[in-house]
C-alpha positions in Angstrom: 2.7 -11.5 26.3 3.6 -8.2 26.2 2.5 -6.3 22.3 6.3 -5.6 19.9 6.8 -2.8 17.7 5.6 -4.7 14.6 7.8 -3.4 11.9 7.0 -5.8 9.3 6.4 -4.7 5.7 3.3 -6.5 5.8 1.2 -7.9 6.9 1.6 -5.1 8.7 0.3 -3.6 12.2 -3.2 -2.5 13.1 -4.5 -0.2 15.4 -5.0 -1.3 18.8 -8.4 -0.4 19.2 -9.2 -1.8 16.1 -7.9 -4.9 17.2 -9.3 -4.6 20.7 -13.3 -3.7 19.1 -13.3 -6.9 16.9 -11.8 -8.7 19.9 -14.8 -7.9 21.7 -17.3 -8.5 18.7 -15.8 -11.7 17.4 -18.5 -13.9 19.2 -21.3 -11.4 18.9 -21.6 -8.7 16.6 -24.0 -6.2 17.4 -26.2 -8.0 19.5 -26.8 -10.9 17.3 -25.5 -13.1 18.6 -23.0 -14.4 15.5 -19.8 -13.7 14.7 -19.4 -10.9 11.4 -18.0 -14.0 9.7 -20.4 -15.8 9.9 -23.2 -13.3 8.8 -24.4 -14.1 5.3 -22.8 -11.5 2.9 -26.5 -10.8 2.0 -27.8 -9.8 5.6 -28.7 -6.4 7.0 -25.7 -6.8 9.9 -23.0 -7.7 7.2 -24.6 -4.9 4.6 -23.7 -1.9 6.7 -20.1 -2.8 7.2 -19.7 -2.9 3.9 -21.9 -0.3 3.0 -19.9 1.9 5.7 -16.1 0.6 4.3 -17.4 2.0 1.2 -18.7 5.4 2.7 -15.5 5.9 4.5 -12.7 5.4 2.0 -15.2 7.3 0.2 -14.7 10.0 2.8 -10.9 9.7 2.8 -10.5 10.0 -0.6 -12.9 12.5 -1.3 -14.1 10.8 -4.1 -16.5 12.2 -6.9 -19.7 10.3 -8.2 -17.7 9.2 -11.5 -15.2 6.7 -9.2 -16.2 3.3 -7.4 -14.7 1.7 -4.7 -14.2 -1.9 -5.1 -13.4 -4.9 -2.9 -11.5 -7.6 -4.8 -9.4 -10.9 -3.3 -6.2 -11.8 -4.8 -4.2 -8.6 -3.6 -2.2 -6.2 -5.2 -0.8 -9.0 -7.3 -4.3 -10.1 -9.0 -4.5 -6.4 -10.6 -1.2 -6.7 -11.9 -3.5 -8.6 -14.6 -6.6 -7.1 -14.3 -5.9 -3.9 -15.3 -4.3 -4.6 -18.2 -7.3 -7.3 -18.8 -9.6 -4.3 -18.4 -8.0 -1.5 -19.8 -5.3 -2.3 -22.4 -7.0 -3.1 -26.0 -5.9 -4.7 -29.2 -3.2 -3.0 -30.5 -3.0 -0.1 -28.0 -0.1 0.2 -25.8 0.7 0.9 -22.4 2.8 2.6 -20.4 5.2 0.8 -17.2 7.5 2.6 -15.4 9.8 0.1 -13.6 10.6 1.1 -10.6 11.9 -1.7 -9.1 10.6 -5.2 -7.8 6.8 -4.9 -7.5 6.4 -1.9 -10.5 8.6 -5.1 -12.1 5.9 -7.8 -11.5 2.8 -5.6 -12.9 4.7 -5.5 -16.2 5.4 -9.3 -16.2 1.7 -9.6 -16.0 0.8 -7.0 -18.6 3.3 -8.3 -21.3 0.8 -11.4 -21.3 -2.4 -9.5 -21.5 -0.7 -6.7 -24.3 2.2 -4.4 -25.5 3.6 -2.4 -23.1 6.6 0.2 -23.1 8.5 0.8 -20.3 9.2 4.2 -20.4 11.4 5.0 -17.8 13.4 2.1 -15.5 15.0 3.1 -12.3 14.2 -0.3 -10.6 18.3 -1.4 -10.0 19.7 2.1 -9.4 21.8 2.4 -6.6 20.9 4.3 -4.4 17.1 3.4 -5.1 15.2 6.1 -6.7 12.1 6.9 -8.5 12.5 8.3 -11.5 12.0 12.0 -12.6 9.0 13.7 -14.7 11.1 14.8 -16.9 12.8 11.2 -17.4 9.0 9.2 -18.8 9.3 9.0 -22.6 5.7 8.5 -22.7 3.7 6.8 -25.6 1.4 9.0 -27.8 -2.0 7.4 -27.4 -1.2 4.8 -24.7 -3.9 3.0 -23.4 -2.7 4.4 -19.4 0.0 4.9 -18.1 1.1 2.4 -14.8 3.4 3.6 -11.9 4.2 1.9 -8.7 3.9 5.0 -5.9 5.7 3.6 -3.4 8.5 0.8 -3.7 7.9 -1.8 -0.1 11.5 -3.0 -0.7 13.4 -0.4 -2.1 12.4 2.2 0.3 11.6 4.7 -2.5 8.3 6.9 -3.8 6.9 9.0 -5.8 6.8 12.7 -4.5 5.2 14.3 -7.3 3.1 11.8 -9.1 3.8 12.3 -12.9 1.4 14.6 -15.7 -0.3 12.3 -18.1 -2.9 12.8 -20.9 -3.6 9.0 -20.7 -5.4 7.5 -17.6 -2.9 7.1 -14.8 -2.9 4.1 -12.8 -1.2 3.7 -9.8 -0.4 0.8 -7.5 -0.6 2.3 -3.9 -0.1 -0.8 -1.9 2.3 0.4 1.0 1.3 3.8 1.1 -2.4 4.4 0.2 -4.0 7.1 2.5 -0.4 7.8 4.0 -0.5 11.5 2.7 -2.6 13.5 0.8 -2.9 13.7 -3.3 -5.7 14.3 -5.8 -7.8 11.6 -6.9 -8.6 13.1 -9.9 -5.0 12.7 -11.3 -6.1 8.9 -11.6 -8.0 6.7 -13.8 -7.5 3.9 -11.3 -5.7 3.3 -7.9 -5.3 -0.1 -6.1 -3.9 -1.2 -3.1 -3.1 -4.3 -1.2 -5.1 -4.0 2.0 -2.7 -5.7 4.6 -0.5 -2.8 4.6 -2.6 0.9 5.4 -6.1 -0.7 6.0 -6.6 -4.1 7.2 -5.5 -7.6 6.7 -4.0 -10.0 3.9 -6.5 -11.5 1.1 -8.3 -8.7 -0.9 -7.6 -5.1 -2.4 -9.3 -1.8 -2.7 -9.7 -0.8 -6.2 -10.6 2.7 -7.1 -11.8 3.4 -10.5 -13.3 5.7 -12.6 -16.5 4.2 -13.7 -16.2 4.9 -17.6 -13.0 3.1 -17.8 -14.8 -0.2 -16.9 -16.8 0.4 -20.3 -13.4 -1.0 -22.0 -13.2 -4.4 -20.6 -12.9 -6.6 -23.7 -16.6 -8.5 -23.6 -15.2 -12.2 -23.5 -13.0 -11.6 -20.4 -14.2 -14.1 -17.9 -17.0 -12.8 -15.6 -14.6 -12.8 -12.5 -11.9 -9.8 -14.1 -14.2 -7.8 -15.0 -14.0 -4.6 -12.6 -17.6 -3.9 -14.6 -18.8 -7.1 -12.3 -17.9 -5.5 -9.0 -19.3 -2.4 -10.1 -22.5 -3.9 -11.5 -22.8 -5.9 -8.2 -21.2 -3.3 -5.2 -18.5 -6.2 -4.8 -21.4 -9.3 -4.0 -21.5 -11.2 -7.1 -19.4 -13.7 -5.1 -18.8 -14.0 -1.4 -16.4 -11.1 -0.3 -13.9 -11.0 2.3 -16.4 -10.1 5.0 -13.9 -10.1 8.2 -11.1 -8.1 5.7 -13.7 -5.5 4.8 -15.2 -5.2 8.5 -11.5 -4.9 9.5 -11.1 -2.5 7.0 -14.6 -0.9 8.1 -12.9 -0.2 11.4 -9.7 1.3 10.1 -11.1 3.6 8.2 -13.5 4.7 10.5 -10.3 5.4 13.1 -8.4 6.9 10.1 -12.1 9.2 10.3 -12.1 9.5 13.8 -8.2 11.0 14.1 -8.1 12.9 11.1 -6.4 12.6 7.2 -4.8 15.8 7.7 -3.4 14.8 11.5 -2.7 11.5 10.5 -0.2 12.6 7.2 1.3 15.4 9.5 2.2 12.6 12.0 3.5 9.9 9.0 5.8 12.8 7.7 7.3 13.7 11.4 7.8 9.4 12.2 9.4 9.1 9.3 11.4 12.3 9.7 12.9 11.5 13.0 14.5 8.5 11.6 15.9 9.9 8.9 17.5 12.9 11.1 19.3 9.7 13.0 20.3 8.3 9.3 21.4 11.6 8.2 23.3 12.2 11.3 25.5 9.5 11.3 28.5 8.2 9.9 27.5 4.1 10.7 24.0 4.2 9.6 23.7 4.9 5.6 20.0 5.3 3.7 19.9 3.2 0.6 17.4 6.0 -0.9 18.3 9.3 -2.8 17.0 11.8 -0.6 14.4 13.1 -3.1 13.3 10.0 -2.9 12.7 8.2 0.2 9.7 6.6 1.1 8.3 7.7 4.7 6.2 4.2 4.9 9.2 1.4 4.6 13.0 3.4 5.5 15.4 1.3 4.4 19.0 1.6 4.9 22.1 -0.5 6.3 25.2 -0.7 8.4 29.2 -1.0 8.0 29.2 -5.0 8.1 26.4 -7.7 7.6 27.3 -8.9 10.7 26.6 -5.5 12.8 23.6 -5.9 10.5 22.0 -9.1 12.0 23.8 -8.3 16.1 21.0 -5.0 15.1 18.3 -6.8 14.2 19.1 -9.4 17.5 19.1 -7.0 19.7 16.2 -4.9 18.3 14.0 -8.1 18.5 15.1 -8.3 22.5 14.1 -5.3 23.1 10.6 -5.6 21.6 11.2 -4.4 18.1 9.6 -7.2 15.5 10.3 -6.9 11.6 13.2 -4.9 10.7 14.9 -7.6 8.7 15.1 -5.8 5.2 13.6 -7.9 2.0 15.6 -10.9 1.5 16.6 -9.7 -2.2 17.9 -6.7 -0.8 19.0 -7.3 2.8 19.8 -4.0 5.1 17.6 -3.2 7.7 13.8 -1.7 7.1 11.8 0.0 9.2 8.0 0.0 7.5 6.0 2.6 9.6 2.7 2.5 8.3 -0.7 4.7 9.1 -1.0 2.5 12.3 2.5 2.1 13.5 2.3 4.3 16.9 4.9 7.4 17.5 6.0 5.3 20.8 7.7 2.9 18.5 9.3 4.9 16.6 10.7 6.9 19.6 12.0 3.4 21.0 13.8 2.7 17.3 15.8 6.4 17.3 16.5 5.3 21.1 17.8 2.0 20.1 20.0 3.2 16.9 21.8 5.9 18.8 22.5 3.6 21.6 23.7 0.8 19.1 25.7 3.3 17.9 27.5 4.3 20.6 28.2 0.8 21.3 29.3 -0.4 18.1 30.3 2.5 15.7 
């Protein structure tokens, strides 16, 4: 069969030759005659993959000596807890912006751990939006302060990430590495990894190391980001394949260049929007300001022409474009890996849909 245009928010696609290398080491990695997942997570073969995922995000980020990159299971939605576990003390407070479903979710999870004060919600405007600097009535003395920069379902993000005298944290699930911003702006930064870098079942946490030094010292061994520092993410078994994966994306993020690759995120998404903002049928569910170039949400004059699109974009080889069921519309997630050629075929498709049905 034939590869789609995988549009899907996520999991999301993979570079080919990604795919293609671990197709061809999946029996026999390096020579040894083992698959990588089934190399103990204490061997030399597994120890530089791991050592190299490090070294490359490393690389991308271009991260100081003060940070750590850490490999952790449970997703994006397992630090919804332990940051505030880590980071948010007896009686401090933090800070949430809610900016819609998943900047929602990370403050359902830090209301159990602590108080927390939502200081701006945008998260059911419509048109979706992020809110403004100017908008964050910030706490004096908050522990951090949390935003979401990129919204999967709502098709908005952060352009200019906010000024903060407390440690911002950011979750940067669907559009980590996607453009470039300053690491030192953050106290932490996590990601789920099936979105920009690799597959379901673990995410990249990036920390500054003296903000690990606050972890209350009952919290149980296993939320403790001081643990995955202490222990370069072995204490337990990692995600060995996810992190070779990972390995292997980063090192073709390397390979093509940060700067090419943002220049070439910005121009997909652009041409899409040109088609969006060109038409009287199509309509983006973003403000302008706003929208995300990773998942470009919008919709058409009827539900009906609505699902007869996403038919007859499946047909024609284009996978994923149903929008989140909370939401509906159509969205088009275009990730780090998501090739030029698909996006081509989608501005082909809507204009001739168009035509046809506007």
């Amino acid at each position: 069969m034939a590869r789609v245009f995988n549009f899907g928010a996520g999991p999301a696609v993979l570079p080919e030759e990604v795919l293609e290398q671990a197709q061809k080491e999946l029996l026999d990695f390096n020579g040894s005659g083992m698959s990588i997942m089934e190399h103990s997570h204490r061997g030399k073969e597994y120890d530089a993959v791991h050592q190299e995922a490090i070294a490359n995000l490393s690389k991308l980020l271009n991260l100081p000596d003060t940070y750590s990159v850490l490999f952790i299971q449970g997703g994006a939605s397992l630090q919804f807890a332990m940051v505030p576990v880590n980071l948010l003390g007896t009686g401090q407070t933090a800070d949430y912006v809610d900016s819609g479903a998943w900047a929602n979710k990370a403050i359902k999870e830090a209301k159990l751990v602590g108080n927390v004060n939502v200081v701006a919600n945008t998260g059911k405007d419509i048109p979706t939006r992020m809110p403004r600097n100017a908008d964050l009535k910030l706490t004096k003395g908050a522990a951090y302060v949390h935003i979401t920069s990129n919204e999967t379902i709502a098709g908005s993000q952060w352009k200019v990430f906010p000024k903060t005298e407390a440690p911002l944290v950011a979750d940067m699930s669907s559009d980590i590495l996607s453009r470039p911003f300053d690491i030192d702006q953050f106290g932490l930064i996590y990601a789920g990894a099936q979105k920009n870098l690799g597959p379901s079942g673990m995410a990249v946490v990036v920390l500054r190391k003296d903000l690990a030094e606050r972890v209350p010292e009952k919290a149980l061994t296993m939320l403790k980001y001081k643990t995955y520092i202490e222990e370069n993410s072995l204490y337990n078994t990692p995600p060995t394949f996810g992190i070779y994966i990972l390995m292997l994306v980063t090192r073709w993020m390397l390979k093509m260049g940060p700067e090419a690759l943002y220049r070439q995120n910005a121009d997909k998404a652009a041409r899409i929007y040109q088609v969006l903002d060109s038409s009287g049928f199509y309509k983006a569910t973003a403000v302008k300001d706003f929208r995300s170039d990773m998942n470009i949400t919008f919709r058409l004059p009827t539900e009906a022409l609505e699902e007869q699109f996403i038919k007859e974009a499946s047909k024609a080889g284009m996978k994923g474009l149903k929008g989140h069921r909370s939401v509906g519309g159509i969205r088009a997630s275009i990730y780090n890996a998501f090739p030029v050629a698909g996006v081509d075929a989608l501005v082909s498709f809507m204009r001739e849909f168009e035509k046809k049905n506007g």
